[in-house]
N, CA, C and O of each residue as an XYZ file, in Angstrom:
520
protein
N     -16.110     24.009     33.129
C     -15.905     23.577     31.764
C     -17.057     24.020     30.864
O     -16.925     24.124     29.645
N     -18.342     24.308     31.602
C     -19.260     24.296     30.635
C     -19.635     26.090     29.876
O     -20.362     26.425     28.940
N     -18.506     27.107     31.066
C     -18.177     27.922     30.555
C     -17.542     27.868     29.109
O     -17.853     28.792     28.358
N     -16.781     26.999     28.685
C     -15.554     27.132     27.644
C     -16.215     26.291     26.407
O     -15.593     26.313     25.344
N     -17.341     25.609     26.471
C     -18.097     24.575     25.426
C     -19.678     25.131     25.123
O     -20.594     25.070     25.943
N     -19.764     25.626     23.896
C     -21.181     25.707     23.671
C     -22.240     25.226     23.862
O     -22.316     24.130     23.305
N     -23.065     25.485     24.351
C     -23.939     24.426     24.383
C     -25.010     24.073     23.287
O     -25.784     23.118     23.361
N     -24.950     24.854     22.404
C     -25.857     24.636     21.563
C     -24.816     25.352     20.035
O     -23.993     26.252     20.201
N     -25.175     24.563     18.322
C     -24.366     24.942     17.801
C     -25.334     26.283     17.293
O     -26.157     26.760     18.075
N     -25.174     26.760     16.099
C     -25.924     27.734     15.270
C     -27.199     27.145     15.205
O     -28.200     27.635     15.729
N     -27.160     25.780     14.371
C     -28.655     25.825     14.421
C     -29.489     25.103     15.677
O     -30.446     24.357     15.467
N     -29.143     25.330     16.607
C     -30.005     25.342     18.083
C     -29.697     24.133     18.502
O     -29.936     23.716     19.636
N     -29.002     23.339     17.370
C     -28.931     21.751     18.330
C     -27.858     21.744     19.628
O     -26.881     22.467     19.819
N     -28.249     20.971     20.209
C     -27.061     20.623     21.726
C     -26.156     19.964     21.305
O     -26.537     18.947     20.726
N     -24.659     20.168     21.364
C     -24.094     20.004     21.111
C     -22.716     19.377     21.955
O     -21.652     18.929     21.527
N     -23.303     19.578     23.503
C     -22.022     18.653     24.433
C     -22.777     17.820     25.305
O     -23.095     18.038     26.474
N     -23.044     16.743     24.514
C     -23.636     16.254     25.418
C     -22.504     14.705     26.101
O     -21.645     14.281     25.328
N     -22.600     14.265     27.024
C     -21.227     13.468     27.303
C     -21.207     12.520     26.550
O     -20.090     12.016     26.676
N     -21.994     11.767     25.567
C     -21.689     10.640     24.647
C     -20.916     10.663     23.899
O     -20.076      9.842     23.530
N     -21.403     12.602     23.343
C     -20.413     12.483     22.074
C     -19.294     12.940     22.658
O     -18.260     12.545     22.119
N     -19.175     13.609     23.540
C     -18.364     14.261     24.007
C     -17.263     13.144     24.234
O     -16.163     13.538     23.846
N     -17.250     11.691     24.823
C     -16.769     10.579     24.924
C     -16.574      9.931     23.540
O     -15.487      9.367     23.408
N     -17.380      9.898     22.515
C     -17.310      9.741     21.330
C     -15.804     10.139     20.501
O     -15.036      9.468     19.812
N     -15.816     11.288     20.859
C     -14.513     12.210     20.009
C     -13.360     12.113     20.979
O     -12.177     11.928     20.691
N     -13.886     12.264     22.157
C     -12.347     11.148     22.863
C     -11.753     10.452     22.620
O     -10.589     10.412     22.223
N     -12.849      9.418     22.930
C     -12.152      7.965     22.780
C     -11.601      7.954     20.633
O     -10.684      7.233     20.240
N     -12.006      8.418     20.148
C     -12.019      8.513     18.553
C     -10.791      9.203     18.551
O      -9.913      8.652     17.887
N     -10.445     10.401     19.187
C      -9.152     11.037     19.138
C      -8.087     10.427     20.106
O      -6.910     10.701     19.872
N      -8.345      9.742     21.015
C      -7.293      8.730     21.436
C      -6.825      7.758     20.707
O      -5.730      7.326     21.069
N      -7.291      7.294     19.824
C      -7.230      6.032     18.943
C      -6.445      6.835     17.809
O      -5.258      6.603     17.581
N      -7.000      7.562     17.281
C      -6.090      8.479     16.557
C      -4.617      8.400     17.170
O      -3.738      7.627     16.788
N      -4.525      9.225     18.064
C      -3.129      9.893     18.446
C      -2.479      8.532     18.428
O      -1.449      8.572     17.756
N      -2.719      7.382     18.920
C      -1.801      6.530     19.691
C      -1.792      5.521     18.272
O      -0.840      4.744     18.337
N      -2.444      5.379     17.270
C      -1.887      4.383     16.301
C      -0.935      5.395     15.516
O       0.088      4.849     15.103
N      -1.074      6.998     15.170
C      -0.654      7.941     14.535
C       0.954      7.910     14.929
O       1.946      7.949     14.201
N       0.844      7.838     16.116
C       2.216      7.772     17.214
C       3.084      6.230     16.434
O       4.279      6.165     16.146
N       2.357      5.470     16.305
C       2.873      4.067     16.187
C       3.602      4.104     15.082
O       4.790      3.784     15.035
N       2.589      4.694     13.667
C       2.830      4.525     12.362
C       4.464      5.739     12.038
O       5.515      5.748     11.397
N       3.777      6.474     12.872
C       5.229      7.407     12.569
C       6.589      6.755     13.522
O       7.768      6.632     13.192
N       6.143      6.532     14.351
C       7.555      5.401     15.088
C       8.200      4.877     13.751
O       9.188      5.289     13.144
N       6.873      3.286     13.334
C       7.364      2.972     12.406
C       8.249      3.229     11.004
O       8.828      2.368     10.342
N       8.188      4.512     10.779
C       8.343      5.116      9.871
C       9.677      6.037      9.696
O      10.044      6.714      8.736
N      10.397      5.767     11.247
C      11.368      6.301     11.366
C      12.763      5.808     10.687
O      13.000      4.612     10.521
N      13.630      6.805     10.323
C      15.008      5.940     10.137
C      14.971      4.495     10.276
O      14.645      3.519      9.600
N      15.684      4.893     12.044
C      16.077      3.676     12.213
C      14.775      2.342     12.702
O      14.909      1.657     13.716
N      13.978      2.255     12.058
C      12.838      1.305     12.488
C      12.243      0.959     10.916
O      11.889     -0.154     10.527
N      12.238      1.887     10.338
C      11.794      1.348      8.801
C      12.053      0.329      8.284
O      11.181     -0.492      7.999
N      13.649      0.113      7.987
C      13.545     -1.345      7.337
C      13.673     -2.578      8.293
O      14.308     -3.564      7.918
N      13.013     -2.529      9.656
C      12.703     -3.080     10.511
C      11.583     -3.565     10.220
O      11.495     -4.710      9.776
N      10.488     -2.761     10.422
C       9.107     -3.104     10.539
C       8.756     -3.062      8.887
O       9.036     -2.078      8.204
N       8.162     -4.161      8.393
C       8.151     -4.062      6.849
C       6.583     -4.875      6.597
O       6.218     -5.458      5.576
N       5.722     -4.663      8.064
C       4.300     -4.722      7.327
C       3.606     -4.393      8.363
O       4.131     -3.877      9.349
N       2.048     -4.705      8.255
C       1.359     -4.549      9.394
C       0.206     -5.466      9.201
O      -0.227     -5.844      8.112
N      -0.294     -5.816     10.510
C      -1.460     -6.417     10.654
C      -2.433     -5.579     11.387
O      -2.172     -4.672     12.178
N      -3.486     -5.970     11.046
C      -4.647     -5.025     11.752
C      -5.330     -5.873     12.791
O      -5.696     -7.041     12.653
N      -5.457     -5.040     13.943
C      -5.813     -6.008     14.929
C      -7.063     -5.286     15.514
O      -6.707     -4.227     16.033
N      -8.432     -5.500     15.611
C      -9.618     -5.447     15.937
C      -9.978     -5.831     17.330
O      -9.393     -6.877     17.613
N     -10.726     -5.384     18.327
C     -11.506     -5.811     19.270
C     -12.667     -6.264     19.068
O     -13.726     -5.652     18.927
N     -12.358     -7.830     19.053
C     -13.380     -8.815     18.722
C     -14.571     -9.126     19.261
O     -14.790    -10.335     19.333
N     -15.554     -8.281     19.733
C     -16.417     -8.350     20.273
C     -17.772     -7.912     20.232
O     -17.801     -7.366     19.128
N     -18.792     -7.808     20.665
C     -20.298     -7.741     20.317
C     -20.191     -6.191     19.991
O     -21.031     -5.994     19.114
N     -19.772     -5.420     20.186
C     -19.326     -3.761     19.671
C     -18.683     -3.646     18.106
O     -18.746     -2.721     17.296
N     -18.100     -4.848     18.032
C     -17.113     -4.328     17.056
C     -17.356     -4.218     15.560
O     -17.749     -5.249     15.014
N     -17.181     -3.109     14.789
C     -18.050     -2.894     13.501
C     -17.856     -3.811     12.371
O     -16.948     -4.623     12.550
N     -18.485     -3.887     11.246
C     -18.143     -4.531     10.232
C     -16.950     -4.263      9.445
O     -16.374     -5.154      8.820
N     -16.602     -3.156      9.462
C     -15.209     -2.814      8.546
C     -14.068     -3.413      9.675
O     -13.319     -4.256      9.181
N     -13.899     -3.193     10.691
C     -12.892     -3.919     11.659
C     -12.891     -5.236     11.676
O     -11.798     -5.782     11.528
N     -14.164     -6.125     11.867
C     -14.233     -7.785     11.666
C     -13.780     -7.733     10.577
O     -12.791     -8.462     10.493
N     -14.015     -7.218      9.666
C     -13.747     -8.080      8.126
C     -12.032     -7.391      7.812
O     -11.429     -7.761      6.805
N     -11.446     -6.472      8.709
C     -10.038     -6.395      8.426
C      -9.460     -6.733      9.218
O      -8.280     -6.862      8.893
N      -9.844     -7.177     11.011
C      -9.013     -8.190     11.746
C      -8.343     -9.437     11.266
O      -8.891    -10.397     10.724
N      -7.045     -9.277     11.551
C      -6.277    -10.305     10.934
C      -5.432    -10.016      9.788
O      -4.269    -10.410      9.709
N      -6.216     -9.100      8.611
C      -5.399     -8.845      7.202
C      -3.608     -7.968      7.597
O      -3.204     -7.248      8.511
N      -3.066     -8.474      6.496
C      -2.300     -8.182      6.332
C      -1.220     -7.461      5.612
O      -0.445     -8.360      5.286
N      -0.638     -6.084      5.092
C      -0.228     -5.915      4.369
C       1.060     -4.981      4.413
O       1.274     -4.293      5.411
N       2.154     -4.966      3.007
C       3.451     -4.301      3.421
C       3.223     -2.986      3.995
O       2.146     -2.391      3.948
N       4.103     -2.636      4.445
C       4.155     -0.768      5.223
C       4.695     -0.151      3.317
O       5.207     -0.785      2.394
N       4.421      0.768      3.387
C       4.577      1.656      2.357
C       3.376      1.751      1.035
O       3.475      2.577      0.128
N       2.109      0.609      1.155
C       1.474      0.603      0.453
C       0.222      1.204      0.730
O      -0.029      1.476      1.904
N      -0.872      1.539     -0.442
C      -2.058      2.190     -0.083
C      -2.826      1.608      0.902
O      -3.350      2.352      1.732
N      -3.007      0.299      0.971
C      -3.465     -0.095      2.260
C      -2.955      0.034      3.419
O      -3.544     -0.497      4.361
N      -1.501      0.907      3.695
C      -1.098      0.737      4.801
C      -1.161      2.235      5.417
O      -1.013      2.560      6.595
N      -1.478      3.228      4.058
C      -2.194      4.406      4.479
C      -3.497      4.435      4.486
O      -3.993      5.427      5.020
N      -4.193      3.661      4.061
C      -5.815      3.920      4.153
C      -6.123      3.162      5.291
O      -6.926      3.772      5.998
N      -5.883      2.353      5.628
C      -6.211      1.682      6.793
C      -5.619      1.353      7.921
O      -5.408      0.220      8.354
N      -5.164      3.109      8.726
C      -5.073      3.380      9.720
C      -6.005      3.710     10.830
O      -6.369      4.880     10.709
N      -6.434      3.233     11.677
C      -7.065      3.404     12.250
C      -7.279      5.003     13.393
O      -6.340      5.758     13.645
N      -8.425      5.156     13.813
C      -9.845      4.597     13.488
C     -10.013      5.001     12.123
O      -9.424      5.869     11.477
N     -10.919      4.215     11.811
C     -11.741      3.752     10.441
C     -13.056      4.181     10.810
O     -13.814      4.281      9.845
N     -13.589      4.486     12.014
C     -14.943      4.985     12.240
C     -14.642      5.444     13.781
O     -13.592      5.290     14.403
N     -16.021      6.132     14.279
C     -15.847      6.950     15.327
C     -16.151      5.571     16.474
O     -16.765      4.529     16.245
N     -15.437      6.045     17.817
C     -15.177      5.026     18.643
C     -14.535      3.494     18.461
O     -14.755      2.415     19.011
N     -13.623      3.951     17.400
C     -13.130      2.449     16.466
C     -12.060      2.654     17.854
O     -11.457      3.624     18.314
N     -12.191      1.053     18.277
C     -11.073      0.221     19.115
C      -9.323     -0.281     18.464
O      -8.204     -0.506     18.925
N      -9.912     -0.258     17.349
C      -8.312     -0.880     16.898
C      -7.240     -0.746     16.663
O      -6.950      0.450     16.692
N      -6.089     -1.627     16.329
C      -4.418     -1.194     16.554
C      -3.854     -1.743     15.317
O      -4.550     -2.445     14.583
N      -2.705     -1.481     15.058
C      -2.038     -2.187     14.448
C      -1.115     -2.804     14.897
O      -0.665     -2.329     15.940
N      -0.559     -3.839     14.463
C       0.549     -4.683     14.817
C       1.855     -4.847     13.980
O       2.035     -5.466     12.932
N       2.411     -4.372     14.475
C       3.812     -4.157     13.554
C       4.117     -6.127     13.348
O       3.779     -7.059     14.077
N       4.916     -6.096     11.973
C       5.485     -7.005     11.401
C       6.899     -6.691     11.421
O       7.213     -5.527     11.172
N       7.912     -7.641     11.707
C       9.104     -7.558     11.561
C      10.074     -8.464     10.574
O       9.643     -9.461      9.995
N      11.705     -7.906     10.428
C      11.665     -8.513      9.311
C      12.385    -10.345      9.955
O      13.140    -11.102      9.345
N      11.712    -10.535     11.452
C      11.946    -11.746     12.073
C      11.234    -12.226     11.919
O      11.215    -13.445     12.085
N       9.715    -11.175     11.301
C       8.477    -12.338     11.401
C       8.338    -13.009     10.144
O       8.856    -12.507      9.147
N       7.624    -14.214     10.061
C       6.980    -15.176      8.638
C       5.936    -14.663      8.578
O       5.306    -14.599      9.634
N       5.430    -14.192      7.556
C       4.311    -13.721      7.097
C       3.735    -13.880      5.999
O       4.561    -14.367      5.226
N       2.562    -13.704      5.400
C       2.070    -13.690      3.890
C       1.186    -12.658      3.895
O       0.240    -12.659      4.683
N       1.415    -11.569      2.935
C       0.277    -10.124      2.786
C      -0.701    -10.655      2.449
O      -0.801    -11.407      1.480
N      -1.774    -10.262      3.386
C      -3.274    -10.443      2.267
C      -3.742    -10.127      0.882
O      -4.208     -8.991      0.964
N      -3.845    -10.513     -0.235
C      -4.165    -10.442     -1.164
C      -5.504     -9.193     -1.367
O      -6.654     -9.212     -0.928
N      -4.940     -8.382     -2.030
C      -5.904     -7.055     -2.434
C      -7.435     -7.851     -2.654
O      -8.542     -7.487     -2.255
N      -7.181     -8.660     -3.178
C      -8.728     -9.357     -3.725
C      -9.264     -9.522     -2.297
O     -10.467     -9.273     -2.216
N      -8.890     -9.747     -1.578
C      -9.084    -10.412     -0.463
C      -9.602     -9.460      0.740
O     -10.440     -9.772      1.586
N      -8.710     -7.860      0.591
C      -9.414     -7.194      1.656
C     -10.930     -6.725      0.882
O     -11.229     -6.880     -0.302
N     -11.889     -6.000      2.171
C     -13.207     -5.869      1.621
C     -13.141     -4.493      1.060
O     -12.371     -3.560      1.282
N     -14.225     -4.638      0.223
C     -14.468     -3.170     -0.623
C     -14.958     -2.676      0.323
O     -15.771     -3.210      1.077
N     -14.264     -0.972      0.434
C     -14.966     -0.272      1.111
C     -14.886      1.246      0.973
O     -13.813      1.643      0.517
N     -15.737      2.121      1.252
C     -16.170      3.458      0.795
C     -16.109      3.955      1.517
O     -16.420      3.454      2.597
N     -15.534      5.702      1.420
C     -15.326      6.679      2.575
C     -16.688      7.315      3.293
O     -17.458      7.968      2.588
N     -16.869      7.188      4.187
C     -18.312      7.633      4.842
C     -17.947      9.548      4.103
O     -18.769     10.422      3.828
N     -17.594      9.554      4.079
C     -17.853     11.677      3.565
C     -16.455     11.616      3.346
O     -15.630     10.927      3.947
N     -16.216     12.740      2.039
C     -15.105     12.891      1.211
C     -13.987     13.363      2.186
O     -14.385     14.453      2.595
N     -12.721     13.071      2.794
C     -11.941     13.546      3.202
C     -12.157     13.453      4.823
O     -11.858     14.338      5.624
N     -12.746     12.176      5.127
C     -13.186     11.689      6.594
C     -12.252     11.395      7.349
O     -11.837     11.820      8.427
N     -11.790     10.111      6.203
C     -10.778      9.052      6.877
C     -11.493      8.361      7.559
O     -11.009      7.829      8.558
N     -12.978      8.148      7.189
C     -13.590      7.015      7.680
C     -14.439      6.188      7.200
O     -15.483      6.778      6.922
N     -14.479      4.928      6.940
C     -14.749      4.303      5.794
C     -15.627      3.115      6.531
O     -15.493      2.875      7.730
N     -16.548      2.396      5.666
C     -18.034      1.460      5.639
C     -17.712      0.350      4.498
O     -17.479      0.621      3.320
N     -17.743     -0.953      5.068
C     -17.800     -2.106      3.905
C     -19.222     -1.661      2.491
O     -20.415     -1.446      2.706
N     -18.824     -1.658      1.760
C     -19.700     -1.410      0.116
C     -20.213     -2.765      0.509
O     -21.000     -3.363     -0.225
């Protein structure tokens, strides 16, 4: 493998080293498999099925500030929050979403209510509580 991976980029830094290398894994697993979810959701026949989402966080001594403070929130599928806050939200982000149905009782979180937050670099898709 170490044939096929640089080891160093242009400017001389090392560049595979297994953290990050695990880093962009686990970051691109989280990707694929909520990406997978949202487009499920999004299908024909599942759309006016699933008509929100909750964000669900791994609650634990790891888990970042933008995930605690959106574990739990809630909001409809088709709105800007339900494209901006797909997960990951940061690199090695744990979290999922949870589909809402139209069996479930629910109440959307109030915009006031989720936290302000800013894109770590323009066109990331990864974002830091302001």
């Amino acid at each position: 493998m170490e044939d096929f991976i640089p080891r160093f980029d242009r400017a001389g830094r090392v560049v595979n080293k297994p953290h990050r290398l695990e880093t962009i894994a686990r970051t691109e697993m989280t990707n694929a498999f909520n990406q997978g979810r949202v487009s499920f959701f999004n299908q024909k026949s599942v759309k006016d099925f699933v008509i929100a989402y909750e964000y669900s966080a791994v609650m634990d001594e790891r888990v970042s500030d933008i995930c605690s403070e959106l574990d739990g929130k809630i909001w409809r599928a088709g709105t800007a929050e339900a494209e901006r806050y797909v997960p990951p939200l940061h690199p090695n982000c744990r979290s999922t979403l949870i589909p809402i149905t139209t069996f479930d009782e629910f109440e959307a979180t109030p915009e006031a209510d989720l936290p302000k937050v800013k894109e770590t670099s323009p066109g990331s898709g990864f974002y830091d509580v302001v």
